[in-house]
MIDOSE-1310 file (N, C-alpha, C; in nm, 2 decimals, decimal comma, always signed):
residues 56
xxxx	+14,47/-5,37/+3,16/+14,42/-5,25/+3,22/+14,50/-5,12/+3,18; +14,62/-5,13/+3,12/+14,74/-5,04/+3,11/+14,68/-4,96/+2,94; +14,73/-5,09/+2,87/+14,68/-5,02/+2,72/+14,60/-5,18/+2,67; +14,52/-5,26/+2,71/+14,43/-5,34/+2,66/+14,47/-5,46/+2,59
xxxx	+14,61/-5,52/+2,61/+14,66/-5,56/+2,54/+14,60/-5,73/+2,59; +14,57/-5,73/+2,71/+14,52/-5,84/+2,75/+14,42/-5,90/+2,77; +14,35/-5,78/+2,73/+14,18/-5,81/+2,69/+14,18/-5,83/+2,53; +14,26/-5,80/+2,47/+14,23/-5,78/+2,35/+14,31/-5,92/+2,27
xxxx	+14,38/-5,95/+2,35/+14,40/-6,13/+2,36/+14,31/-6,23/+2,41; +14,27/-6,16/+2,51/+14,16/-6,27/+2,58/+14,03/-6,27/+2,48; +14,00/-6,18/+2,43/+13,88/-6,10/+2,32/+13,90/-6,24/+2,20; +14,05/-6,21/+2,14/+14,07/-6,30/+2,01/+14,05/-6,44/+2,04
xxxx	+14,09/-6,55/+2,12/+14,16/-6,66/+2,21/+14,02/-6,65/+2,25; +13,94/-6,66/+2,31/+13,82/-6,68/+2,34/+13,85/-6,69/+2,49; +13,94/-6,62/+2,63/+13,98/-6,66/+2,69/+13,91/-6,56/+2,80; +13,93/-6,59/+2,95/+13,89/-6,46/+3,02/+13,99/-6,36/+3,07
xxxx	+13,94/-6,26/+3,09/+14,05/-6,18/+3,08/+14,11/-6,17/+3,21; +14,08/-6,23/+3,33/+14,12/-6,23/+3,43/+14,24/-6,35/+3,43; +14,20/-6,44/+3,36/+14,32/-6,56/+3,34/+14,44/-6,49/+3,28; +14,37/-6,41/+3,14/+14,55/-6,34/+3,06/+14,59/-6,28/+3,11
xxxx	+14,54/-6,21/+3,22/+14,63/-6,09/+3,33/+14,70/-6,19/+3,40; +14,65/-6,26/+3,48/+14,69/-6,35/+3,60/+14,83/-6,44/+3,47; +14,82/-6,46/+3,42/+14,92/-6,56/+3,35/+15,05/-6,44/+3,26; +15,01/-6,30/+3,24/+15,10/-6,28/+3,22/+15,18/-6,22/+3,33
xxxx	+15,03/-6,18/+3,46/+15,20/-6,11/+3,56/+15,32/-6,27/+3,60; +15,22/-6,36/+3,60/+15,34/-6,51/+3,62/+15,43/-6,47/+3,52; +15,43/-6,45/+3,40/+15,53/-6,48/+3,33/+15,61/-6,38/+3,34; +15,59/-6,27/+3,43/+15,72/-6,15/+3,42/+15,79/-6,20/+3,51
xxxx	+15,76/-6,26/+3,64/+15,85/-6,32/+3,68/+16,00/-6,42/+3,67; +15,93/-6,50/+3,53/+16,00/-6,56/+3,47/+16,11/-6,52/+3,40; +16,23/-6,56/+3,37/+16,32/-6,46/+3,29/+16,27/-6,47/+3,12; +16,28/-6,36/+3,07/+16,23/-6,35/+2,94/+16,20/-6,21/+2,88
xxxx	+16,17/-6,20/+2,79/+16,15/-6,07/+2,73/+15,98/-5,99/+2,73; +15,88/-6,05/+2,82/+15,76/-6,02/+2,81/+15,71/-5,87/+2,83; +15,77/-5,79/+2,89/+15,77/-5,66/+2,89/+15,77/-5,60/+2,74; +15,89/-5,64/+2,69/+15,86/-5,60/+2,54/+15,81/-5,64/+2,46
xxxx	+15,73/-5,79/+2,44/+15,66/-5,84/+2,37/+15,50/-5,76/+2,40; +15,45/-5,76/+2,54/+15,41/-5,65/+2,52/+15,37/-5,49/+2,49; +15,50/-5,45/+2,52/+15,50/-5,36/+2,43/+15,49/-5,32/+2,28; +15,57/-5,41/+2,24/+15,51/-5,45/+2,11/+15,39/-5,46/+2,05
xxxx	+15,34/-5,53/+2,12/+15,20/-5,57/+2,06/+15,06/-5,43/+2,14; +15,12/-5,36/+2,21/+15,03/-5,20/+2,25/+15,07/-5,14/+2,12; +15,18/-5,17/+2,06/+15,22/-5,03/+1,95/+15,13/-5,10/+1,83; +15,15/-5,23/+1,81/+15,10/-5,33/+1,69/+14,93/-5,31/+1,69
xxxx	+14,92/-5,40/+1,79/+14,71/-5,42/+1,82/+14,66/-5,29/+1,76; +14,51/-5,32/+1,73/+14,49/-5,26/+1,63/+14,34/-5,18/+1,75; +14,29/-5,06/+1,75/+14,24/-4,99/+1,86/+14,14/-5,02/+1,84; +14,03/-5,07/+1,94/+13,90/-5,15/+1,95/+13,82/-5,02/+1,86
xxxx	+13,83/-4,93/+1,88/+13,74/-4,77/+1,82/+13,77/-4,84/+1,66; +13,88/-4,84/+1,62/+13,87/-4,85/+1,48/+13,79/-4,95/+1,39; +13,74/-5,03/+1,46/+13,66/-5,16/+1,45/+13,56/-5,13/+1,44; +13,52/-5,05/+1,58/+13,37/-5,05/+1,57/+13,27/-5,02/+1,45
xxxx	+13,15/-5,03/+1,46/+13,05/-4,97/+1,32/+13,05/-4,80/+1,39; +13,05/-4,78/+1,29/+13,00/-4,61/+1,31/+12,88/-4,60/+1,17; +12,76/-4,60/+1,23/+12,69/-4,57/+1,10/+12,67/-4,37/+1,03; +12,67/-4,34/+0,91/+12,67/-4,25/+0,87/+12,54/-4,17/+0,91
């Protein structure tokens, strides 16, 4: 919901997107680096607009 990063996993993964939310707030609890992994991957992922068709 922030910058899409979890839909746009659930999108690839064929997964729903309510499970990659729910599985990543679990994992912040966890000790680890997932904050910046996603961060990373908001700056990396590639923006749904760019994808799309745009016909001429």
């Amino acid at each position: 919901m922030i910058a899409g990063v979890c839909a746009g996993l659930a999108r690839r993964f064929g997964l729903s997107v309510g499970l990659v939310r729910l599985l990543f707030v679990v994992s912040v609890i966890l000790p680890g680096s997932q904050v910046l992994v996603y961060a990373l991957l908001w700056l990396l992922m590639p923006n749904e607009d760019s994808y799309s068709y745009r016909p001429v």
